[in-house]
C-alpha positions as a Markdown table, in Angstrom:
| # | Residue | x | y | z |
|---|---|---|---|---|
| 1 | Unk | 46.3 | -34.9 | -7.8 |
| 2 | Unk | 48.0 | -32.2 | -9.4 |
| 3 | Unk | 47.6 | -32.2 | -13.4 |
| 4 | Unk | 50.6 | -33.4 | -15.6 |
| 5 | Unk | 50.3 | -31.7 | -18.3 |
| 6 | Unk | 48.7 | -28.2 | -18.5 |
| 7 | Unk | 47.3 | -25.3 | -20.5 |
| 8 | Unk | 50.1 | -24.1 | -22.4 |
| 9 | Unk | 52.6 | -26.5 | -22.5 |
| 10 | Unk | 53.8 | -28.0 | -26.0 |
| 11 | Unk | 53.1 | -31.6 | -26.2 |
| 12 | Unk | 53.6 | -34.3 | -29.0 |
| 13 | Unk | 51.1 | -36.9 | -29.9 |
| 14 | Unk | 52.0 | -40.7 | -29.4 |
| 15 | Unk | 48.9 | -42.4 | -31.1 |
| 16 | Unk | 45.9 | -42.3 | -33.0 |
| 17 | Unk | 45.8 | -40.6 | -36.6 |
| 18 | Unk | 47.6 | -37.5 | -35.6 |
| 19 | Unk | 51.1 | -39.2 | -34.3 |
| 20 | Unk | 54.3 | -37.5 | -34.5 |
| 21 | Unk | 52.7 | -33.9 | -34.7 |
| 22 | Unk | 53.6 | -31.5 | -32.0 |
| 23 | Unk | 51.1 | -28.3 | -30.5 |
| 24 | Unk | 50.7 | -26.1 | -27.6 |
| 25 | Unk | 47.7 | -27.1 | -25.4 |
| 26 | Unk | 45.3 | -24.3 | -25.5 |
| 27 | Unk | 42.8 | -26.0 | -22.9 |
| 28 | Unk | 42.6 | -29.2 | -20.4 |
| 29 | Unk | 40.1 | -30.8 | -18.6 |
| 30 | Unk | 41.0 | -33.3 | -16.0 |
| 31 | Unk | 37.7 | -34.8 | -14.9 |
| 32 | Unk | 37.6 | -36.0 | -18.2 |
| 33 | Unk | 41.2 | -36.7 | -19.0 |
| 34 | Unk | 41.2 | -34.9 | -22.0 |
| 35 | Unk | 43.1 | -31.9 | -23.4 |
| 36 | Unk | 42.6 | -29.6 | -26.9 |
| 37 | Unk | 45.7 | -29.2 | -28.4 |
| 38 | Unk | 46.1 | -26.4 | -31.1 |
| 39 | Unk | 45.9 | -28.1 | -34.7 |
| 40 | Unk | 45.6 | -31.7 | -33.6 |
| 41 | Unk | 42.5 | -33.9 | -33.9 |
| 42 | Unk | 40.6 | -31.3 | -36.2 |
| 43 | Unk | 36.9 | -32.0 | -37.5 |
| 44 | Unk | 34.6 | -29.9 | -39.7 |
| 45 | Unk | 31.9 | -28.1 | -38.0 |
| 46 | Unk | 29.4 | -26.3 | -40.1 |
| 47 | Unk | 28.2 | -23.0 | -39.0 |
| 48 | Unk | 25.4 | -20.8 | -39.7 |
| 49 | Unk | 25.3 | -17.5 | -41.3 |
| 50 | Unk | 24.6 | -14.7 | -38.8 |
| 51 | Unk | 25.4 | -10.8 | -38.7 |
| 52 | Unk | 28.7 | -11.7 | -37.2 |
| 53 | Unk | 30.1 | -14.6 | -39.1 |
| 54 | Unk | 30.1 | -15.9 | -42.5 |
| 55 | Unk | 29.2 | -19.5 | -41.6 |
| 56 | Unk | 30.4 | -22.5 | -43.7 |
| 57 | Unk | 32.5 | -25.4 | -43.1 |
| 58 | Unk | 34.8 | -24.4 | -40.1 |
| 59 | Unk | 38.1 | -27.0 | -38.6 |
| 60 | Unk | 37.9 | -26.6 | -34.7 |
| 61 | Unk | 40.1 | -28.8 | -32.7 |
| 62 | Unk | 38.5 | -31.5 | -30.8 |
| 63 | Unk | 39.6 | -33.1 | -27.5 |
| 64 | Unk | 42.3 | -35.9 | -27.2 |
| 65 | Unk | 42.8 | -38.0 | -24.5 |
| 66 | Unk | 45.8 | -36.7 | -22.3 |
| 67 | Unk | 47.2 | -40.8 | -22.0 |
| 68 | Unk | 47.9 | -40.5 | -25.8 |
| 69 | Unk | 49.8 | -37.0 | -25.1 |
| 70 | Unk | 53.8 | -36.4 | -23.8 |
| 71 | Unk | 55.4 | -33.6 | -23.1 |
| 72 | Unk | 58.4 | -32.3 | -25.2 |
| 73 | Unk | 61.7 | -31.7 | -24.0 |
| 74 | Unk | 64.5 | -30.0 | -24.3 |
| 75 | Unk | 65.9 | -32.1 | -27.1 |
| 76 | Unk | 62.8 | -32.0 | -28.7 |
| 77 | Unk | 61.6 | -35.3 | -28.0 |
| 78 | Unk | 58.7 | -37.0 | -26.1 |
| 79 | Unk | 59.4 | -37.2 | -22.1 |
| 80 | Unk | 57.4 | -38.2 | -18.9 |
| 81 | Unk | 56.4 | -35.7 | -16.5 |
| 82 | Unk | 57.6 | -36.3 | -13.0 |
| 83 | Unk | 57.0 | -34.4 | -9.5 |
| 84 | Unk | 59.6 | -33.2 | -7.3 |
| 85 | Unk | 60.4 | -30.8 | -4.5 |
| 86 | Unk | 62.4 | -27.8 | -4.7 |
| 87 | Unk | 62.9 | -26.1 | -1.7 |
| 88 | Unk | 59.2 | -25.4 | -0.3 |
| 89 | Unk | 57.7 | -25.6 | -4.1 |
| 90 | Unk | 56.6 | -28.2 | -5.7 |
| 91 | Unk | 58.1 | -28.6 | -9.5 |
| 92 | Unk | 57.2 | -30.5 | -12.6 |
| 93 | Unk | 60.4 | -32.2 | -13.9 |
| 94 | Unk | 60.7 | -33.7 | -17.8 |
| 95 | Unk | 62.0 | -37.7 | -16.7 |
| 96 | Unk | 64.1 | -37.6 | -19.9 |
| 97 | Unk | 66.5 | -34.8 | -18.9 |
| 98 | Unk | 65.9 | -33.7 | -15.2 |
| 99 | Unk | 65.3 | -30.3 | -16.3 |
| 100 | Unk | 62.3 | -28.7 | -14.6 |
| 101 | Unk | 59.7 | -27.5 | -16.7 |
């Protein structure tokens, strides 16, 4: 089944402690349902020192489960992703507005 949302595409989040804030996706994966969006669900990892980094307390985006993601529109607001046919291609549509993505 072709993927819904993908790598690149800015997305608002509808739940969990992050809701409301809006990001580009910088990477998906499907078999786990889950996508990184840039500056959403951020944690503290701590690195060590080496010749190439300072180490210390680093935020890195963690992953966030794609059902709790929706695409933004247009208008700027939340909208279902649909399939449809245009001509021999197949094109992702926002439900909201029609407008193909």
């Amino acid at each position: 089944m072709a993927a819904k949302l993908r790598k690149g595409d800015k997305v608002i989040v509808l739940a969990g402690k992050d809701k409301g804030v809006t990001g580009e996706i910088k990477s998906v994966d499907p078999k786990s349902g889950k996508a990184v969006v840039d500056g959403v669900n951020m944690a503290i990892r701590h690195e060590k020192q080496s010749q190439n980094s300072q180490g210390g307390r680093t935020p890195k985006a963690m992953p966030i489960q794609l059902s709790n993601l929706a695409i933004v529109d247009a208008n700027g607001k939340p909208s279902r992703v649909g399939f449809r046919m245009d001509g021999d291609n197949k094109v992702r549509f926002a439900k909201s507005t029609g407008d193909a993505i």
